[in-house]
C-alpha positions in Angstrom: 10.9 6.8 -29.5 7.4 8.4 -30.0 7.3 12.5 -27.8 4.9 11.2 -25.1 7.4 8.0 -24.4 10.2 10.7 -23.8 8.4 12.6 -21.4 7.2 9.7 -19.7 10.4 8.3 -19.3 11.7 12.1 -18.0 9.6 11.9 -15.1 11.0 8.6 -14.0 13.4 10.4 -11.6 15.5 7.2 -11.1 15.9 7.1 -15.2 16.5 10.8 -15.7 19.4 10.0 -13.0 20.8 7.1 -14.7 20.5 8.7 -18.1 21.1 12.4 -18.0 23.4 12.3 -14.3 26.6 12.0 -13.9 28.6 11.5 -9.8 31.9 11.5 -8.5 32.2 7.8 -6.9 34.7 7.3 -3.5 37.3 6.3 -6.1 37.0 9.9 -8.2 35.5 8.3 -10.9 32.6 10.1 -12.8 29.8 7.7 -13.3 26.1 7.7 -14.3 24.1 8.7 -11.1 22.3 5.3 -10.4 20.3 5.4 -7.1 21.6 4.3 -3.8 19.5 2.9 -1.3 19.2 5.6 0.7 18.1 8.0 -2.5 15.7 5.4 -3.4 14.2 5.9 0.2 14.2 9.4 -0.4 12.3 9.1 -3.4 9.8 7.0 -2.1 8.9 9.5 0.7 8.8 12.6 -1.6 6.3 10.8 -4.0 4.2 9.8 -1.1 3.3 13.1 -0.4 3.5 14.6 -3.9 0.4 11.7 -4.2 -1.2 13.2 -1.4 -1.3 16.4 -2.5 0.7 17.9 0.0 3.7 19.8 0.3 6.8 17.6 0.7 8.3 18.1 4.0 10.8 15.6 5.3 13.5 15.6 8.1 16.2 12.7 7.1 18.1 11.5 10.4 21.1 9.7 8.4 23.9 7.4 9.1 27.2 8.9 7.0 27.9 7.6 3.7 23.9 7.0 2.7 24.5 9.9 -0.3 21.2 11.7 1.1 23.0 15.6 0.1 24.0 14.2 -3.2 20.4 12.4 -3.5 18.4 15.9 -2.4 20.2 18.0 -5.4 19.7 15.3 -7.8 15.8 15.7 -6.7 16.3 19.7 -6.6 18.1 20.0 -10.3 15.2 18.1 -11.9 12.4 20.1 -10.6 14.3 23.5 -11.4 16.6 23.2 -14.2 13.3 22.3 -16.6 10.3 24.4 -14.9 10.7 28.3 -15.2 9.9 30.4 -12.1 11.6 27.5 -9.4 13.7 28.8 -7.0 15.6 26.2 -5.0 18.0 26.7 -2.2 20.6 25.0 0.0 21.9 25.9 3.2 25.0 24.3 4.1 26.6 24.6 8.2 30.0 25.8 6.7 31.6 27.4 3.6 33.4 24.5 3.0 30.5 22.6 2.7 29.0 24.9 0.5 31.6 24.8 -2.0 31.3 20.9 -2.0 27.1 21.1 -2.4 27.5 23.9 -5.4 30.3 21.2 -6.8 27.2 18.8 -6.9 25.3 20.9 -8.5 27.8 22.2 -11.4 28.5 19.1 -12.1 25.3 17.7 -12.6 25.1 21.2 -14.7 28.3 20.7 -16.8 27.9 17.0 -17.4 24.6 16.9 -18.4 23.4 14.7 -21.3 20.3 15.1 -23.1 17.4 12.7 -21.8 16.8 10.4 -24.6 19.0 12.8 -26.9 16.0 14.7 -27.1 15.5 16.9 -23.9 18.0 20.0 -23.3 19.0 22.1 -20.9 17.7 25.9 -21.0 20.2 28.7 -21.7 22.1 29.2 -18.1 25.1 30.4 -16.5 27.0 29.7 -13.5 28.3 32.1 -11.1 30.0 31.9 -7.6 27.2 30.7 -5.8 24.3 29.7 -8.0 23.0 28.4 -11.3 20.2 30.8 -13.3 18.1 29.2 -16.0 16.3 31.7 -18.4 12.9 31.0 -19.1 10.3 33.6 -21.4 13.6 36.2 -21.8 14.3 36.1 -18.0 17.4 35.2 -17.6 17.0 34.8 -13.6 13.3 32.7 -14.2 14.6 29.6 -12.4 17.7 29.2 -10.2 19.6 27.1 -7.8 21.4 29.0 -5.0 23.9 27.7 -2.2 24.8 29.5 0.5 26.0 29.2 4.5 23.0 28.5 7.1 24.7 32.2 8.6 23.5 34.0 5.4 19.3 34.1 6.7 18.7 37.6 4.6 19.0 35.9 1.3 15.3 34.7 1.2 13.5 37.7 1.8 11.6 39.3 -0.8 11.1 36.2 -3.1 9.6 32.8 -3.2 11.7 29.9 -2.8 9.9 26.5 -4.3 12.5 23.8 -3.0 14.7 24.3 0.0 17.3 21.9 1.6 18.8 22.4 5.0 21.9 20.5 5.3 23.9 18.8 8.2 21.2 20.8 10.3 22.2 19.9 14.1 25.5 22.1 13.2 23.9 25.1 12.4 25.0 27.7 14.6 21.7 29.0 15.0 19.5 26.2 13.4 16.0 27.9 15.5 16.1 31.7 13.6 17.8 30.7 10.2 15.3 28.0 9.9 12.2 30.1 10.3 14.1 32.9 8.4 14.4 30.7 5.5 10.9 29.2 5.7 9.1 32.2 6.2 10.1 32.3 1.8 8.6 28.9 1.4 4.7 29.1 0.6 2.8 25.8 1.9 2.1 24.5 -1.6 2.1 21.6 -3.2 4.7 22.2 -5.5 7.3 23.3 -2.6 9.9 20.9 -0.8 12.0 21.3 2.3 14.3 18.7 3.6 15.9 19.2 6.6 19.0 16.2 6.6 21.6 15.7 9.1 23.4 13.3 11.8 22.4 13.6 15.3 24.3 16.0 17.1 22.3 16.0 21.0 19.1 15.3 22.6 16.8 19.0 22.8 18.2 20.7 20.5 15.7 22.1 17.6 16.6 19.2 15.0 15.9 16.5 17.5 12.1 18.8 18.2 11.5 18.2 14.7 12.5 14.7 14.1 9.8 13.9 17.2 7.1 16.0 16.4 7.3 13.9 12.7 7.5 10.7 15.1 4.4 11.3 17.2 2.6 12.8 14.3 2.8 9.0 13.0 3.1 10.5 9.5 0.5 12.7 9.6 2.5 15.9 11.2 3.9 18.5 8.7 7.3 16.7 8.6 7.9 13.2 7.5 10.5 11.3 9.3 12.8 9.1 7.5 15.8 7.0 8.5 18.4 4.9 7.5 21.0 2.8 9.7 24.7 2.3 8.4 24.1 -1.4 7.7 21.1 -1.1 5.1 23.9 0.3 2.8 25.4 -2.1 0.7 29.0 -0.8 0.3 29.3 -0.5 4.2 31.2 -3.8 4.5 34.6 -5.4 4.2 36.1 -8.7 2.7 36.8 -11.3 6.4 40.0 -13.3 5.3 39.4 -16.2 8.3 35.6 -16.2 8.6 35.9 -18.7 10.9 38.7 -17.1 12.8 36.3 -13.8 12.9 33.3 -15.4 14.0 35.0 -16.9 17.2 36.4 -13.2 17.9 33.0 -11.3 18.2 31.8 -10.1 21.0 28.7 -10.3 22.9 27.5 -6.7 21.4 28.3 -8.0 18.2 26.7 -11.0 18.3 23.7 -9.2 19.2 23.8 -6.9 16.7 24.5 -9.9 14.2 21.3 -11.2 15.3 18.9 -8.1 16.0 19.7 -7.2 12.1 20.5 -10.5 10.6 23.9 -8.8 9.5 27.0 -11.0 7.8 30.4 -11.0 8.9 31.7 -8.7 6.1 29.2 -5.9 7.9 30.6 -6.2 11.2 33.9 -6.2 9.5 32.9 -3.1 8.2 31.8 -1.9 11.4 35.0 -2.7 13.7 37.3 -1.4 11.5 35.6 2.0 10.9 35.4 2.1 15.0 39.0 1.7 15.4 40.0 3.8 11.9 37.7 6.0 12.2 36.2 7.0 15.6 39.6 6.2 17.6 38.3 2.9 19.3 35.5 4.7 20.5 32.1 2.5 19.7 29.5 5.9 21.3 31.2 8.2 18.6 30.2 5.4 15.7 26.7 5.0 16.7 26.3 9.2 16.7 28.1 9.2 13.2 26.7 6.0 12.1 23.9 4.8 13.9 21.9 1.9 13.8 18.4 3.3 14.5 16.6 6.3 15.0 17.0 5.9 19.1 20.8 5.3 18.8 21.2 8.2 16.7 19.7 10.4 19.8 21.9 8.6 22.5 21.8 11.1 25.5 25.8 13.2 26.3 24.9 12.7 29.6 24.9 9.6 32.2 21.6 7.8 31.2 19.5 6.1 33.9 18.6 3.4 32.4 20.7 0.3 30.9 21.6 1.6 27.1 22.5 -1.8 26.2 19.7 -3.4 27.1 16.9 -0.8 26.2 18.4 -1.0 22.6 18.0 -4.4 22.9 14.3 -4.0 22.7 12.4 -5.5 19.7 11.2 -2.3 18.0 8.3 -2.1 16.4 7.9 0.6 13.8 4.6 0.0 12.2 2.1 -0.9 14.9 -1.9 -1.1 14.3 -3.0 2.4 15.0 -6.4 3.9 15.9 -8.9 5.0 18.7 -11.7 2.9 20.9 -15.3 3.8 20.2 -18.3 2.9 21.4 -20.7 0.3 19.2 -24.7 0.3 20.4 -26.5 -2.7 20.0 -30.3 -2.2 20.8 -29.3 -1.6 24.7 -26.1 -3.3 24.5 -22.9 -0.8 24.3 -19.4 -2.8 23.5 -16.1 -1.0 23.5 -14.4 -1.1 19.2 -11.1 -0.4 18.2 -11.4 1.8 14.7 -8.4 1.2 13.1 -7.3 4.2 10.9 -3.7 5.8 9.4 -3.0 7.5 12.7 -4.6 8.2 16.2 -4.0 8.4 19.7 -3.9 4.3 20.6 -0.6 2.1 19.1 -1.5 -1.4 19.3 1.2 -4.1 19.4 -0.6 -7.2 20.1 -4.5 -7.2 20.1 -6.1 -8.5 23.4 -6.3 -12.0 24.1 -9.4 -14.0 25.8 -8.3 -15.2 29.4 -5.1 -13.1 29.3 -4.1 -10.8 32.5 -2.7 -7.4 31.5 -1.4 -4.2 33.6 -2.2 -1.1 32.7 0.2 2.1 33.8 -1.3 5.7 33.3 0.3 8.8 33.3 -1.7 11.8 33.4 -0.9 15.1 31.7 -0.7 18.3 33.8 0.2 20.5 31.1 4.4 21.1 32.0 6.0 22.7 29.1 8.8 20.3 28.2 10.7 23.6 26.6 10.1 25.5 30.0 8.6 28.6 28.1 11.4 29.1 26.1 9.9 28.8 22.0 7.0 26.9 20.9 5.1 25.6 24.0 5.4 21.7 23.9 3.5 20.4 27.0 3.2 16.8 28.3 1.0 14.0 27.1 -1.4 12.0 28.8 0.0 8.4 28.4 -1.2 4.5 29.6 0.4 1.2 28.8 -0.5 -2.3 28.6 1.6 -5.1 29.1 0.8 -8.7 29.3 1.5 -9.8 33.2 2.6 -13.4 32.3 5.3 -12.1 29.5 6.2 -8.8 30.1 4.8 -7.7 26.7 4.0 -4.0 25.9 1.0 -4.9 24.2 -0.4 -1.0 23.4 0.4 2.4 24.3 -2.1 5.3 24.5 -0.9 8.8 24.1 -2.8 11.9 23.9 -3.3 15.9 24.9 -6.4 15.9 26.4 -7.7 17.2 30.0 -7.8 15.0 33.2 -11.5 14.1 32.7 -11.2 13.2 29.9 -8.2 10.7 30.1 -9.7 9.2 32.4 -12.4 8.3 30.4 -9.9 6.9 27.5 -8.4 4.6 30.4 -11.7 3.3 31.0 -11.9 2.4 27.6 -8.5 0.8 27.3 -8.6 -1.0 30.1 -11.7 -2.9 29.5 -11.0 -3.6 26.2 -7.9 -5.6 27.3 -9.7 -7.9 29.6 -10.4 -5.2 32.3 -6.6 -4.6 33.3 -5.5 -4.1 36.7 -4.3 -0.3 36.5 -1.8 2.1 38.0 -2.4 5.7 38.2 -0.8 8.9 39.5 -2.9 10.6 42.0 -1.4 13.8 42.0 -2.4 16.7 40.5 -4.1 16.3 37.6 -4.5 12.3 38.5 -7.3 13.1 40.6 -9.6 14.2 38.2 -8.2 11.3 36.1 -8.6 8.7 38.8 -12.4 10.5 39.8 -13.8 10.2 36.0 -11.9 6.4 35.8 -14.6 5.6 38.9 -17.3 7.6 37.4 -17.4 5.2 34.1 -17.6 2.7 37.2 -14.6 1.1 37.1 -14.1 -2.0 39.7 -12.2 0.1 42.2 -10.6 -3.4 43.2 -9.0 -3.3 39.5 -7.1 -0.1 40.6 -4.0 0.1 42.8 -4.2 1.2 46.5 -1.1 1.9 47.9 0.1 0.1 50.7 -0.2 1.3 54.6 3.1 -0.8 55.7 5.9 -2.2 53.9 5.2 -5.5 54.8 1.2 -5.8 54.1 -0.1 -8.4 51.5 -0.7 -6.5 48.8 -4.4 -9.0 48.4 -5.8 -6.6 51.1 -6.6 -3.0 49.9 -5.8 0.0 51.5 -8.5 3.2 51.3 -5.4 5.2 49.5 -6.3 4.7 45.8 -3.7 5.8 43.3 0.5 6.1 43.1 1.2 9.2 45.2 4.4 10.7 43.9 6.6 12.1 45.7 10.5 12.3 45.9 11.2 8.6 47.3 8.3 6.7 46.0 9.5 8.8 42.3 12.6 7.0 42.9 10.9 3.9 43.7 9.2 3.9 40.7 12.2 4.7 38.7 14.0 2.2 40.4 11.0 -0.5 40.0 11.3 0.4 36.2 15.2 -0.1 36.3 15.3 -3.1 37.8 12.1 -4.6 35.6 14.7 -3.5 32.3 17.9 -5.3 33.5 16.6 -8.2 34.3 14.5 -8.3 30.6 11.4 -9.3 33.0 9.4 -6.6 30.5 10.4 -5.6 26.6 9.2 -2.6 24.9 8.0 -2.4 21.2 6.6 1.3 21.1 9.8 3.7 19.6 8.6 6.4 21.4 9.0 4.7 24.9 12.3 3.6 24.1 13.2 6.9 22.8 12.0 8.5 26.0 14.0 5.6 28.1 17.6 6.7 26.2 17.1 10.4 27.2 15.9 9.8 30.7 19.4 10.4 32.5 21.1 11.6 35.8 21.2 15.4 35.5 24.6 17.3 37.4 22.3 17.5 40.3 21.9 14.0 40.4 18.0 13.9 39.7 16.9 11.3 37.4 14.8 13.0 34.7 13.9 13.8 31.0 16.6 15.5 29.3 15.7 19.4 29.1 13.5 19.8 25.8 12.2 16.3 26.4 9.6 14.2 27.5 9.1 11.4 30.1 5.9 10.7 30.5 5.9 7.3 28.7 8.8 6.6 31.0 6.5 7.0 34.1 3.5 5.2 32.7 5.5 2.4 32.1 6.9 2.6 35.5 3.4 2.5 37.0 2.6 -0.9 34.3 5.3 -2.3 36.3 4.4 -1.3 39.2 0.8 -3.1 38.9 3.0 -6.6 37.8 5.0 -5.8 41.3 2.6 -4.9 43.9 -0.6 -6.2 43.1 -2.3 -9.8 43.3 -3.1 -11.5 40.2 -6.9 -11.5 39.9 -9.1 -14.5 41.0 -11.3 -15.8 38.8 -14.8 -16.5 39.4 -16.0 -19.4 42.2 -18.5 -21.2 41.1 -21.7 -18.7 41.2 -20.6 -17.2 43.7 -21.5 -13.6 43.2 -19.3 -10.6 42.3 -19.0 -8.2 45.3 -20.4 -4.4 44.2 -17.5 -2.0 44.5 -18.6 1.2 44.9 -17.2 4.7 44.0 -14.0 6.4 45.4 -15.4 9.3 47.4 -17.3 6.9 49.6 -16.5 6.3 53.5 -14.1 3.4 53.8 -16.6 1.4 55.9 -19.2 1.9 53.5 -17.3 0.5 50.5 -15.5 -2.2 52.9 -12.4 -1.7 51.5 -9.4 -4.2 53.0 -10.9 -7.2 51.4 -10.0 -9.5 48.6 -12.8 -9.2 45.8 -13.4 -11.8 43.4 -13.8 -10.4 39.3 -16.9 -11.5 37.9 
């Protein structure tokens, strides 16, 4: 084999692994080091931003068993072991751990053989706690050290290149040793962090990350990566009565069956490791082995909404994304959706011609879902659209921006689906919202009034434009939303929304709300989309030539706008 061949085959990661690698397997057998799934997927995602010239930074919410810690230092010893002046190293949450990583790492050290025959090892020794590679005469050059997420004054004074946080969530103080240890990392290209781990709870800082890389929609500093316990193959078991087993599954297991097109062998797998494993308990297998990203976060406390059916949701995880602009034409002005790799609007089903939708805004008034405590994380301004006749989310817009100016984007949305009948929350910050939504001259008939009685027909408008929030109508709206889940009158595609509705629960005051550290405000948009399906008449379409009434601007006198009528949509 010809030098440049060599080297080119070295730089296949997955080749190096197979040929140079050696792992303990769940038998204790030592075998070559041949990707698993979930190390393929890790790989994948580290190239993906090595391509784009960035440096890697990925948070891995894991299901046990996927191999991501063994994965990590196969990636780590690669990238130091040949290149002098890399530093990489690994904080584990307890010693015990630690000793298991650096047993990783010693044996890929120990067991080594020669790529191709041809490519060595440098002169190294191992000590207690890390591996030194000498490079030039420097016998410390490159190194691999691994050490307890307690020990945070390790990194000062010199540069780390590759750092791995492992089983994160159980750090006893995740907040400080993280920015401790990151304070060493320069932002590169040739540095990696991966922060890896199983979800502990909702708010704490490992749950932060993992949805700041959500909403960043890839783009953020972090990448988020997952993978459920049934994309692994060897998480299964042999059925002796198939038959037998398929007449004993439940209703949940049907529809898990079905929501992943699993085979009996996985829900084999699955039953058994409940009972074995997590004492009967099905909660404490979805934390340690979850499904999704969502059922990994699955809120300690009582949640508000239906679990069951909000995981029942068809998810979504790669919708069209992009922003509305504005296209001139001579005089003519249209409203364009510019796709792009990220941006404020998620579209999961393009408008239709002669299709009713609802739209449900949410404006932001700047709350800080952290309370002041940290980094300031304040709300988003959010709308939805949902088809009226199906219950369809269709798109979800969410962005930081001032009242004005989300008002503005709801204009946009909204005509570009058809001119949606639209719910907004009046208070606060709604008001300028709701002001600049009538200043783009929006047909105020389009926008819900809230009713004067409870028994008025909702076809006949009120002068009170806008939801007014306060503690009953909240839980109206709430309630609305419940009531609109359970019965599976709307389904939900955006993971965000259905993150938001799994961590939405019954504080020990009894107040529904966002779990502290979190959001809701795609809760309450969606709660106003509903509200719009509920409350509001379905528009009439035109009558002939009959003429489309004017509607003029909210600020007007009532008489003056003649508000109380039925308006016909041009």
């Amino acid at each position: 084999m010809r030098e440049d061949q060599i080297y080119t085959g070295f730089r296949d990661h997955a080749l190096f692994c197979r040929e140079s690698l050696v792992v303990e397997s769940e038998a204790r057998e030592l075998l070559p080091m041949v990707l698993s799934p979930g190390q393929i997927r890790l790989r994948e995602a580290i190239a993906k931003q090595r391509e784009q010239g960035r440096p890697v930074r990925i948070i891995y919410l894991k299901a046990r068993r996927i191999q991501a810690t063994t994965g990590t230092a196969a990636e780590f010893f690669h990238t130091t072991a040949f290149n002098a002046g890399v530093r990489t190293v690994v904080l584990a949450h307890d010693a015990s751990s630690a000793e298991k990583i650096f047993d990783i790492y010693k044996r890929f050290h120990t067991k080594y053989k020669p790529f191709a025959g041809a490519i060595k090892l440098p002169p190294s020794r191992v000590l207690a706690d890390r591996i030194s590679f000498s490079y030039g005469g420097d016998p410390e050059s490159a190194s691999i050290q691994v050490h307890t997420a307690g020990n945070i004054a390790f990194g000062r004074g010199f540069r780390i290149t590759n750092l791995h946080f492992s089983e994160y969530p159980y750090y006893q103080d995740s907040r400080s040793t993280r920015a401790a240890a990151m304070s060493a990392v320069p932002k590169t290209a040739d540095t990696a962090v991966i922060i890896e781990g199983t979800a502990k709870t909702l708010g704490d800082d490992f749950h932060k990350i993992w949805q700041e890389a959500v909403d960043g929609g890839g783009n953020g500093e972090f990448l988020p990566l997952f993978m459920g316990w049934w994309e692994h193959p060897t998480n299964r078991m042999e059925v002796a009565d198939p038959r037998k087993f398929q007449d004993s599954l439940s209703a949940e297991e049907r529809e898990i069956m079905g929501r992943f097109g699993l085979f009996l062998e996985q829900l084999m797998w699955r039953r058994y490791t409940i009972q074995s494993d997590c004492g009967g308990d099905p909660q404490i297998f979805k934390r340690e082995h979850p499904a999704t990203p969502e059922e990994a976060f699955t809120a300690a406390s009582r949640n508000r909404f239906s679990v069951p059916h909000v995981q029942r949701m068809p998810v979504q995880r790669n919708p069209i994304m992009g922003e509305l602009g504005i296209e001139e034409t001579g005089v003519e002005k249209r409203i364009v959706f510019l796709p792009g790799e990220t941006g404020p609007l998620r579209i999961y089903r393009m408008p239709e011609k002669g299709r009713v939708y609802a739209c449900g805004a949410d404006p932001s008034g700047g709350a800080d879902a952290n309370q002041g405590k940290g980094r300031p994380d304040p709300d988003w301004a959010v709308a939805q659209i949902g088809d009226r006749d199906t219950g369809e989310q269709c798109a979800t817009l969410r962005l930081q921006c001032m009242p004005g100016e989300f008002g503005r984007q709801i204009n946009r949305l909204c005509r570009y689906y058809n001119n949606s009948q639209v719910a907004l929350e009046r208070n606060g910050a709604g008001i300028g919202s709701l002001e600049a939504l009538l200043n783009e001259n929006y047909p105020a008939g389009l926008i819900y009034h809230r009713l004067e009685a409870s028994d008025q027909d909702p076809g006949v408008r009120s002068d009170k434009i806008g939801w007014n929030t306060d503690e009953v109508s909240r839980q109206q709206l709430i309630s609305l939303l419940d009531d609109a889940i359970r019965r599976s009158s709307i389904f939900v595609h955006d993971p965000t929304t259905i993150q938001e509705l799994l961590w939405f629960v019954i504080n020990p005051r009894g107040r529904a709300e966002a779990q502290q550290g979190c959001h809701d405000d795609c809760v309450l948009a969606l709660a106003l989309m509903v509200v719009v399906m509920a409350r509001m008449s379905r528009p009439l379409p035109p009558a002939g030539t009959t003429p489309a009434p004017a509607v003029m601007r909210y600020g007007r006198s009532v008489e003056s706008e003649g508000r109380g009528q039925r308006v016909r949509l041009r």
